[in-house]
Residue frames as a rotation matrix with the C-alpha (Angstrom) as fourth column:
UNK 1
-0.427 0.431 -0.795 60.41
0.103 0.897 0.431 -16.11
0.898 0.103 -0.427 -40.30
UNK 2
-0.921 -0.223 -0.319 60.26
0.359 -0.171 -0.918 -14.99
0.150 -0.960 0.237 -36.98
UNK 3
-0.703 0.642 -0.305 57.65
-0.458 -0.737 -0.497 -12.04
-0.544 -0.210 0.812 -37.42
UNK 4
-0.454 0.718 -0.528 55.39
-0.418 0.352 0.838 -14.77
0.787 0.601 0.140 -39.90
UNK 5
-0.245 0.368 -0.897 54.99
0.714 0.695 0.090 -17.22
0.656 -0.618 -0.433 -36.98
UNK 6
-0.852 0.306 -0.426 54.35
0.316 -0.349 -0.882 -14.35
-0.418 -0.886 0.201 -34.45
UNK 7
-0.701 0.608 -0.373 51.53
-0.685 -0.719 0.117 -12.60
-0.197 0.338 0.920 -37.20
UNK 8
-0.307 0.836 -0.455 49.90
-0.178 0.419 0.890 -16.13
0.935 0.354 0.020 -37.74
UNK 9
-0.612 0.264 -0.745 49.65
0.788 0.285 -0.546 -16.67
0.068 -0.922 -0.382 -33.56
UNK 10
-0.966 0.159 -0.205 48.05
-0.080 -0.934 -0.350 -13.23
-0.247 -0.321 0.914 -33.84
UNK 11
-0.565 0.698 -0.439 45.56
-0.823 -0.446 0.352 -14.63
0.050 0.560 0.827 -35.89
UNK 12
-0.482 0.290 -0.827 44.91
0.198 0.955 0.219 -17.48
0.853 -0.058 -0.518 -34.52
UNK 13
-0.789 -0.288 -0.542 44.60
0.614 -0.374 -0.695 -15.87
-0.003 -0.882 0.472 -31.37
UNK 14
-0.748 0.634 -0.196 42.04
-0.652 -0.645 0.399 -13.07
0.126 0.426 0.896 -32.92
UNK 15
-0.654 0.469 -0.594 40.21
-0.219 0.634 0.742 -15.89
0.725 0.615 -0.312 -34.30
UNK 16
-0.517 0.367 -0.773 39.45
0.740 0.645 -0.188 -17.15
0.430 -0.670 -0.605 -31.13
UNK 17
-0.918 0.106 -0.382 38.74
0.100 -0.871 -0.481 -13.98
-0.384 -0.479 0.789 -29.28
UNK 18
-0.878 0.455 -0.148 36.30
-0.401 -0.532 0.746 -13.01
0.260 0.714 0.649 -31.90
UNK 19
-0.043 0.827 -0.560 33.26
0.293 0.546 0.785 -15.79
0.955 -0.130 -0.266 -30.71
UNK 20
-0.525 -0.023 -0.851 34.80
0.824 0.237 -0.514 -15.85
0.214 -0.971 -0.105 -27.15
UNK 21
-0.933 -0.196 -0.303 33.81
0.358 -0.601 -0.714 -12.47
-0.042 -0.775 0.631 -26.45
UNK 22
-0.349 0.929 -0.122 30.30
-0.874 -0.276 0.399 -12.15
0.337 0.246 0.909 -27.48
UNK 23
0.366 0.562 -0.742 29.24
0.204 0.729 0.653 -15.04
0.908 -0.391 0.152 -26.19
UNK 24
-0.591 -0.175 -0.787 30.99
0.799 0.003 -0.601 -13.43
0.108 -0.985 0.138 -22.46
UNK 25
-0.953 0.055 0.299 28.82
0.116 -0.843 0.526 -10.74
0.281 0.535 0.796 -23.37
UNK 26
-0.194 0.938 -0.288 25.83
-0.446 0.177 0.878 -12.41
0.874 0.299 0.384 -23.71
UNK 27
-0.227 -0.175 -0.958 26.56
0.696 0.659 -0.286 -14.46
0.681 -0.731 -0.028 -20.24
UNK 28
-0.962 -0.246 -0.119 27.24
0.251 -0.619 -0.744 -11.31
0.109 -0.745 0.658 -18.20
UNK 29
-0.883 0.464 0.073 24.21
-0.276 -0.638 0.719 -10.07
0.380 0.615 0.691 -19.92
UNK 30
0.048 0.734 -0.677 21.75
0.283 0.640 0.714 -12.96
0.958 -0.226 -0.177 -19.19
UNK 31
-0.712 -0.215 -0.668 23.42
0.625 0.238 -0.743 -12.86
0.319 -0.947 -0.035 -15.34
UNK 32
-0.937 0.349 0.000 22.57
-0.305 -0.818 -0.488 -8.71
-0.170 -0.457 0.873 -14.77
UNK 33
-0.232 0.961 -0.153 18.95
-0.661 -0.041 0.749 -9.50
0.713 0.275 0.645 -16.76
UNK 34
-0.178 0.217 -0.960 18.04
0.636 0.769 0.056 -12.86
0.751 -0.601 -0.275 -14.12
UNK 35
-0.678 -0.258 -0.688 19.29
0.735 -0.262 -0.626 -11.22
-0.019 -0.930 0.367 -11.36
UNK 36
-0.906 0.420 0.041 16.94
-0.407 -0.895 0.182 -8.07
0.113 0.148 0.982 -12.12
UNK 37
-0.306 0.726 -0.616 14.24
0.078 0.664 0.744 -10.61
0.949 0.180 -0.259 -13.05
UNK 38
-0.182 0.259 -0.949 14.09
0.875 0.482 -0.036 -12.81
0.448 -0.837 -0.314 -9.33
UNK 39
-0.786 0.076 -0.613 14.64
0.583 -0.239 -0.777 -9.00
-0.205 -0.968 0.144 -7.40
UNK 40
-0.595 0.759 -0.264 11.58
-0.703 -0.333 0.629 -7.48
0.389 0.560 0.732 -9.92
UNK 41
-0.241 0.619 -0.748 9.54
-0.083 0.754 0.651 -10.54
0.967 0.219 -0.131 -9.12
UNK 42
-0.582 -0.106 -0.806 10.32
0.656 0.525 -0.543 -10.17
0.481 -0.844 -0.237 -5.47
UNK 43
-0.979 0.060 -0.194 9.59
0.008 -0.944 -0.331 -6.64
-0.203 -0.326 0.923 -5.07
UNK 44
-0.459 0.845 -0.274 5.76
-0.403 0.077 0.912 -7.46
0.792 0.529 0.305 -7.24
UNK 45
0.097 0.749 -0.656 4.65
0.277 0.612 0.740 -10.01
0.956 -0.253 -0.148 -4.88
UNK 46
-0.594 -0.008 -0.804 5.02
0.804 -0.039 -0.593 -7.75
-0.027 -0.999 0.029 -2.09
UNK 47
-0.803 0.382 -0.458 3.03
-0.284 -0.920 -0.269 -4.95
-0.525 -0.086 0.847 -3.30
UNK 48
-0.826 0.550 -0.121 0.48
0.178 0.459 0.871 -7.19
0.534 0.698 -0.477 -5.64
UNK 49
-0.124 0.929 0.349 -3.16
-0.992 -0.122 -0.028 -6.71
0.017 -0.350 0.937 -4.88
UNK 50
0.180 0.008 -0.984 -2.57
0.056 0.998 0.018 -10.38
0.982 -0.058 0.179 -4.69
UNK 51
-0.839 -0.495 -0.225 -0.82
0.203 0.098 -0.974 -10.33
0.504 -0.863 0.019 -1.56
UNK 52
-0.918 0.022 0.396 -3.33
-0.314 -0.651 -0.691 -8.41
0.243 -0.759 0.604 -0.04
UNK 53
-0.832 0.344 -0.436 -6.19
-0.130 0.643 0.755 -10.77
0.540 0.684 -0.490 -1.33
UNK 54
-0.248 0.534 -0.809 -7.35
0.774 0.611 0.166 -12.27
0.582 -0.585 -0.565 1.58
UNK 55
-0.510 0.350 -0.786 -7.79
0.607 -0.501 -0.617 -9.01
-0.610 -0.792 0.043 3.39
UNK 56
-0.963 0.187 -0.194 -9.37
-0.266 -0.781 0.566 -7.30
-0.045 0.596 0.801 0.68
UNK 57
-0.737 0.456 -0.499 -11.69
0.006 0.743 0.669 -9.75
0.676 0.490 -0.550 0.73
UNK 58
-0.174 0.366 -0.914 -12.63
0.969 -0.103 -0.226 -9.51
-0.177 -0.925 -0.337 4.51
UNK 59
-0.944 -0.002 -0.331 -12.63
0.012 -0.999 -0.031 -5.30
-0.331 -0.033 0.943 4.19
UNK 60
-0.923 0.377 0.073 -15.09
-0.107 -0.435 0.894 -4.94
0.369 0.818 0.442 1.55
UNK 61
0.269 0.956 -0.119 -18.41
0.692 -0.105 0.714 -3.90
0.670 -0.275 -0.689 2.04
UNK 62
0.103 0.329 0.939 -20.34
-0.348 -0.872 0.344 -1.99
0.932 -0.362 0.024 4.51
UNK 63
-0.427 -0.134 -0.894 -19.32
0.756 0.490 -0.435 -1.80
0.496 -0.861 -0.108 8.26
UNK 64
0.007 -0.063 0.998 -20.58
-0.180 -0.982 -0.061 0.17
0.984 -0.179 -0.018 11.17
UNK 65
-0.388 -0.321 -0.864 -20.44
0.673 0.542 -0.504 0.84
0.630 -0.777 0.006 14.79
UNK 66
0.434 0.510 -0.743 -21.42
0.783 0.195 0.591 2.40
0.446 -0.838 -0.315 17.92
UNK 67
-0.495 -0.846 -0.197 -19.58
0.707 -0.261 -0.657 5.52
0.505 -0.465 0.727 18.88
UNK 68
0.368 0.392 -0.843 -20.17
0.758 -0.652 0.028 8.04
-0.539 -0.649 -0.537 22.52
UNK 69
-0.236 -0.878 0.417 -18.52
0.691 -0.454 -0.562 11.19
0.683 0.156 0.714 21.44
UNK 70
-0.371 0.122 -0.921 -17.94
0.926 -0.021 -0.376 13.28
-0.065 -0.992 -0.105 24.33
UNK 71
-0.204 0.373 -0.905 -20.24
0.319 -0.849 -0.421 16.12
-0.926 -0.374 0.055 24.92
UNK 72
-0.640 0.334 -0.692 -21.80
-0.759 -0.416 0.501 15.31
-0.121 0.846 0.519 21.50
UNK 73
0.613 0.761 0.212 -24.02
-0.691 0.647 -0.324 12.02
-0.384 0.052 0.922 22.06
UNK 74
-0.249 -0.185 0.951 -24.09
0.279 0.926 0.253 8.10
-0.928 0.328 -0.179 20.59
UNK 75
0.173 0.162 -0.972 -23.83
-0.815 -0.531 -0.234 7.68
-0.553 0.832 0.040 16.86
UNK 76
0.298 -0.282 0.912 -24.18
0.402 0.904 0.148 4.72
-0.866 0.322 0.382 14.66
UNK 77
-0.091 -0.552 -0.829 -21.32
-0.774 -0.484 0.408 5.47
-0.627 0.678 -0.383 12.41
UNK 78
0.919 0.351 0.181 -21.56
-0.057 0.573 -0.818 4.09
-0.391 0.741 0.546 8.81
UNK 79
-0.238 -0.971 -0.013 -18.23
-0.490 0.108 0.865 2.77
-0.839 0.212 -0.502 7.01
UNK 80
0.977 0.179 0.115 -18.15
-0.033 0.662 -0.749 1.50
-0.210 0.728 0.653 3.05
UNK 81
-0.007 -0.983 -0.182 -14.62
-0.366 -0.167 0.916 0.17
-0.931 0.072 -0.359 1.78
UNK 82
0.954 -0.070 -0.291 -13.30
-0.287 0.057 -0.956 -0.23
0.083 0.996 0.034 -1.21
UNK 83
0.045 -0.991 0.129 -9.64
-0.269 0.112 0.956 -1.99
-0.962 -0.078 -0.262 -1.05
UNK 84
0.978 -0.070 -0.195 -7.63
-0.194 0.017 -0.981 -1.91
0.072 0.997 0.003 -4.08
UNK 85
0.138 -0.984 -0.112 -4.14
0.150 0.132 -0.980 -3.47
0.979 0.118 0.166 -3.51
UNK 86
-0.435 -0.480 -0.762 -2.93
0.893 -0.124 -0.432 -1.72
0.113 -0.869 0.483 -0.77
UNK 87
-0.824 0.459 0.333 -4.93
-0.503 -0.862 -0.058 1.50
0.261 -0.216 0.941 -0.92
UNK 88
-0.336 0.829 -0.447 -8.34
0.841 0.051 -0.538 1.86
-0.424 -0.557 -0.714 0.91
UNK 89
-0.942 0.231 0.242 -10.97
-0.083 -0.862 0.499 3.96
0.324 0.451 0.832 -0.84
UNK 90
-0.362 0.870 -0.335 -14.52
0.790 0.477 0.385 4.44
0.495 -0.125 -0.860 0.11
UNK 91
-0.069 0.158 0.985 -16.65
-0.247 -0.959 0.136 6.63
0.967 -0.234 0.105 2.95
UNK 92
-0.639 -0.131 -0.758 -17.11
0.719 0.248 -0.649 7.14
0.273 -0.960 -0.064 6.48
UNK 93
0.241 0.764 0.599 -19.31
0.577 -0.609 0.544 9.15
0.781 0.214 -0.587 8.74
UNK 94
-0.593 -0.532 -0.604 -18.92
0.693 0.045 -0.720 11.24
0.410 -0.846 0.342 11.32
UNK 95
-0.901 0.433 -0.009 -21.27
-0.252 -0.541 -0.802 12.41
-0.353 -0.721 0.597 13.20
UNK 96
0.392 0.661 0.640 -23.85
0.424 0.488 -0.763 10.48
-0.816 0.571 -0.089 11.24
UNK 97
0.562 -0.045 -0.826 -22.58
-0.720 -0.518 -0.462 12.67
-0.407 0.854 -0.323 7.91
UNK 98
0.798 -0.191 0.572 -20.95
0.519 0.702 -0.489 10.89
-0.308 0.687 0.659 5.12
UNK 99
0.580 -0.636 -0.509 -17.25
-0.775 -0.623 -0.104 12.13
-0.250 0.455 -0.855 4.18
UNK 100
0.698 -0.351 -0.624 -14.71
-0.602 0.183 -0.777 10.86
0.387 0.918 -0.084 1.50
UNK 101
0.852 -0.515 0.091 -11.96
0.315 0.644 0.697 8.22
-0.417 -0.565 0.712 2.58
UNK 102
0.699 -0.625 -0.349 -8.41
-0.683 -0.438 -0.584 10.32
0.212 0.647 -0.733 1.80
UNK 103
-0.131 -0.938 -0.322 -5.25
-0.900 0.249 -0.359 8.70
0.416 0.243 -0.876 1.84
UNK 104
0.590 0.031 0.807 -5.96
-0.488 0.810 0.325 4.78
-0.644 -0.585 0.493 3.11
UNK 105
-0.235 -0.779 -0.581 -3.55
-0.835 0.468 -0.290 2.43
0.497 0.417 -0.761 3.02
UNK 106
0.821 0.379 0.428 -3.69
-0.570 0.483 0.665 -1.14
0.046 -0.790 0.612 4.17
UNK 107
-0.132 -0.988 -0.075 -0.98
-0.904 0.151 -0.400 -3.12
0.407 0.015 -0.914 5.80
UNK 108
-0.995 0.040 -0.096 -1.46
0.080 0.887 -0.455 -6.86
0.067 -0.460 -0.885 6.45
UNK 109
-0.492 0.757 -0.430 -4.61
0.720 0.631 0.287 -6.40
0.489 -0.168 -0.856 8.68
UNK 110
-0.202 0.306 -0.930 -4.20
0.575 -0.732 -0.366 -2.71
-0.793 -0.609 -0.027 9.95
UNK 111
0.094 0.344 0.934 -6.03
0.862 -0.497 0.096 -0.35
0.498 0.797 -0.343 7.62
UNK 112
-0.130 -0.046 -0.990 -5.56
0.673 -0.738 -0.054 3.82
-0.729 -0.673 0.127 8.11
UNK 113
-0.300 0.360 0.883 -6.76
0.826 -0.366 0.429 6.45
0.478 0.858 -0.188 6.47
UNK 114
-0.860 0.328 -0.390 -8.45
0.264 -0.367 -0.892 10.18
-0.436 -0.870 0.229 7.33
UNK 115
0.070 0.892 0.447 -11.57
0.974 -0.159 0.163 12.48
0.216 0.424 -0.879 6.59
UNK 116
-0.963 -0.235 -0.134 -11.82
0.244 -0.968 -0.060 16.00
-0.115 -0.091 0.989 6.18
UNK 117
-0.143 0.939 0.312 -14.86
0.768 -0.094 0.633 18.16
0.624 0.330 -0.709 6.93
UNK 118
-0.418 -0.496 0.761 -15.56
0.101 -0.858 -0.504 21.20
0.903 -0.133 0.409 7.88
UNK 119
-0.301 0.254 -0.919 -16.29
0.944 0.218 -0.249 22.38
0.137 -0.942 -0.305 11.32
UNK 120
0.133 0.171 0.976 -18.40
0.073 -0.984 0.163 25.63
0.988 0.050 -0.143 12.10
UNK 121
-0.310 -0.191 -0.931 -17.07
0.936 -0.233 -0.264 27.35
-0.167 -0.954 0.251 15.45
UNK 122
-0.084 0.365 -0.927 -19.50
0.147 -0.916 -0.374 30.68
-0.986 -0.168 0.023 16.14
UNK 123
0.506 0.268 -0.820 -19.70
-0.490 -0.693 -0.529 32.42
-0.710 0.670 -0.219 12.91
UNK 124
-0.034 -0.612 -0.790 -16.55
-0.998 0.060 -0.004 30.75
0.050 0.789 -0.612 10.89
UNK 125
0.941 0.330 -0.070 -15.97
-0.327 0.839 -0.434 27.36
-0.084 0.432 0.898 9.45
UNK 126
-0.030 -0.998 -0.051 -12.56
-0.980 0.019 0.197 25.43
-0.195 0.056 -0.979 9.70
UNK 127
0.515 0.046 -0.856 -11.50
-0.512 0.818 -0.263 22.64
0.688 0.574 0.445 7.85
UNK 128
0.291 -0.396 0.871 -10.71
-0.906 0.177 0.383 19.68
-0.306 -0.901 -0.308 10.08
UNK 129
-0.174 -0.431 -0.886 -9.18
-0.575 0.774 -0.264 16.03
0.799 0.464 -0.382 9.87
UNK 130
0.349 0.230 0.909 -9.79
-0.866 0.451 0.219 13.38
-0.359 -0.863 0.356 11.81
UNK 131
-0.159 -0.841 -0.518 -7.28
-0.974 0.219 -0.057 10.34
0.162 0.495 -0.854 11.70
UNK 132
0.827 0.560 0.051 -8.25
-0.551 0.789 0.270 6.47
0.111 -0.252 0.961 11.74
UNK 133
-0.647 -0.762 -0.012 -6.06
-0.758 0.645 -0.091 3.36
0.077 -0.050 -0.996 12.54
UNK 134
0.669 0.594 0.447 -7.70
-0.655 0.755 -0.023 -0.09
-0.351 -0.277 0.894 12.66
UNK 135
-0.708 -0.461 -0.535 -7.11
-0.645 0.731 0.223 -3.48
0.288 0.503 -0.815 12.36
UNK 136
0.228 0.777 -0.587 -9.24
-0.824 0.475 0.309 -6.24
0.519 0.414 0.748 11.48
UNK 137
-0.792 -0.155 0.590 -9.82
-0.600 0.376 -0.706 -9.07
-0.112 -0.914 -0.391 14.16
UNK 138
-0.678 0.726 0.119 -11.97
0.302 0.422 -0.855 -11.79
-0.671 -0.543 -0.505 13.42
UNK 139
0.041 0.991 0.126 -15.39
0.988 -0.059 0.142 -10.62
0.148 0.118 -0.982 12.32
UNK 140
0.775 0.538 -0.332 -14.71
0.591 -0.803 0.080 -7.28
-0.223 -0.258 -0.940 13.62
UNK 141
0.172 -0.721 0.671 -12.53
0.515 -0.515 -0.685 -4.15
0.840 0.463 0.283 12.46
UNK 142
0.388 0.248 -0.888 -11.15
0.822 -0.529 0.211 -2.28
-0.417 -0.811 -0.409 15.72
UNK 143
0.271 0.032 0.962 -10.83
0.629 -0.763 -0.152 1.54
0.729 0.646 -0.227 15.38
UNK 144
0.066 -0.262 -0.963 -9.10
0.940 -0.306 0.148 4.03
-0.334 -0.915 0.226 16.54
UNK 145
0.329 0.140 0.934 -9.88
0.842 -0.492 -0.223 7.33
0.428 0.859 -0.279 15.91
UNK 146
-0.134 -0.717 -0.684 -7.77
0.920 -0.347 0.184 10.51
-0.369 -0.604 0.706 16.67
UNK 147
0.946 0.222 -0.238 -8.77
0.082 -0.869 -0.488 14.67
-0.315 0.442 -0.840 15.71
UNK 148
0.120 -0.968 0.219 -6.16
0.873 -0.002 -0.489 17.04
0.474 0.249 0.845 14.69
UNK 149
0.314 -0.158 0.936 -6.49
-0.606 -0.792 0.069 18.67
0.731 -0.589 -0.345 17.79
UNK 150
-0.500 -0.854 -0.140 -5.36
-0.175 0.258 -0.950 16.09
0.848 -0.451 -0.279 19.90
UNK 151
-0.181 0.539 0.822 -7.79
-0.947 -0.321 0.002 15.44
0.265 -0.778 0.569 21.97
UNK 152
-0.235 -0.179 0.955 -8.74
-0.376 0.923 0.081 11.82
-0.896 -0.341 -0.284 23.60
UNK 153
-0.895 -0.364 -0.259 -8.48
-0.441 0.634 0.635 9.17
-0.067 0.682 -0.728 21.40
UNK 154
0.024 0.732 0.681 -11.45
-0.813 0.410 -0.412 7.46
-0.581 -0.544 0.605 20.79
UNK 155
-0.858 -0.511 -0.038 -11.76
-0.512 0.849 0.130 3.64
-0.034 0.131 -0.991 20.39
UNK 156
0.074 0.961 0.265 -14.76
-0.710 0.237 -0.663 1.49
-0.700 -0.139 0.700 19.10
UNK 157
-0.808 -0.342 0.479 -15.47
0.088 0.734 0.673 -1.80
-0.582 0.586 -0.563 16.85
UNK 158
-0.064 0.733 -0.677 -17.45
-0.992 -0.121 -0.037 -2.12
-0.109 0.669 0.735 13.45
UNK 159
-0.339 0.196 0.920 -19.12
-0.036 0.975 -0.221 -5.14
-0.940 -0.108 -0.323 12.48
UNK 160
-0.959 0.216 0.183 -20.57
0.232 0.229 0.945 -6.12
0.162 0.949 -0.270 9.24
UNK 161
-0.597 0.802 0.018 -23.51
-0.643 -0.464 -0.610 -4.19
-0.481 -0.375 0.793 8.72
């Protein structure tokens, strides 16, 4: 009699078990999926081309400025962006020439990016880079531009052309 009453607590016991655990299943389940959710949602609206909206807005189009370079004259340099999220795509000049925007990124309100182009010294030709940093102010984008020789920095604003 003993081992009936202990085999029907077994089944009773079972019985229960049998819902309880699929439905803790499904709980845990929902918890890990939410939680994944809110830090998926968080992680979006920091990198959206939303976010960056309001400066994409201001970037775009055509900017230029004023620049001495030393021991090469004044140039009115020409700038077209293109923001897309966080990237920066578009052209620049340098020396009055037109070259490709490579890696830009924009952050908040500072925008960087470089240009490659070649450079002829005496007979040969060497690819060079020149490195940008700005940040938008206003009406106006300051710039800082920087070789990859290291030489002075040089520092000028663009305006809407």
């Amino acid at each position: 009699m003993q081992t009936d009453d202990r085999i029907e607590l077994r089944k009773r016991l079972t019985r229960r078990l049998v819902w309880k655990v699929p439905l803790i299943l499904a709980l845990v389940t929902f918890a890990a999926w939410w939680q994944w959710r809110q830090e998926a949602n968080k992680y979006f609206e920091e990198k959206s081309p939303s976010a960056n909206l309001g400066m994409i807005q201001k970037l775009a189009g055509s900017w230029q400025g004023e620049v001495a370079y030393p021991g090469r004259g004044k140039f009115t340099e020409q700038f077209m962006f293109h923001p897309e999220g966080d990237k920066l795509f578009g052209t620049a000049s340098y020396l009055g020439v037109k070259h490709g925007i490579e890696e830009g990124r924009i952050d908040g309100a500072e925008l960087s990016f470089f240009l490659r182009f070649a450079a002829v010294e005496g007979d040969t030709s060497r690819e060079r880079k020149n490195h940008y940093r700005g940040v938008l102010v206003a009406n106006e984008i300051r710039l800082n531009m920087q070789d990859d020789h290291d030489t002075a920095q040089l520092a000028w604003s663009l305006v809407r052309k």
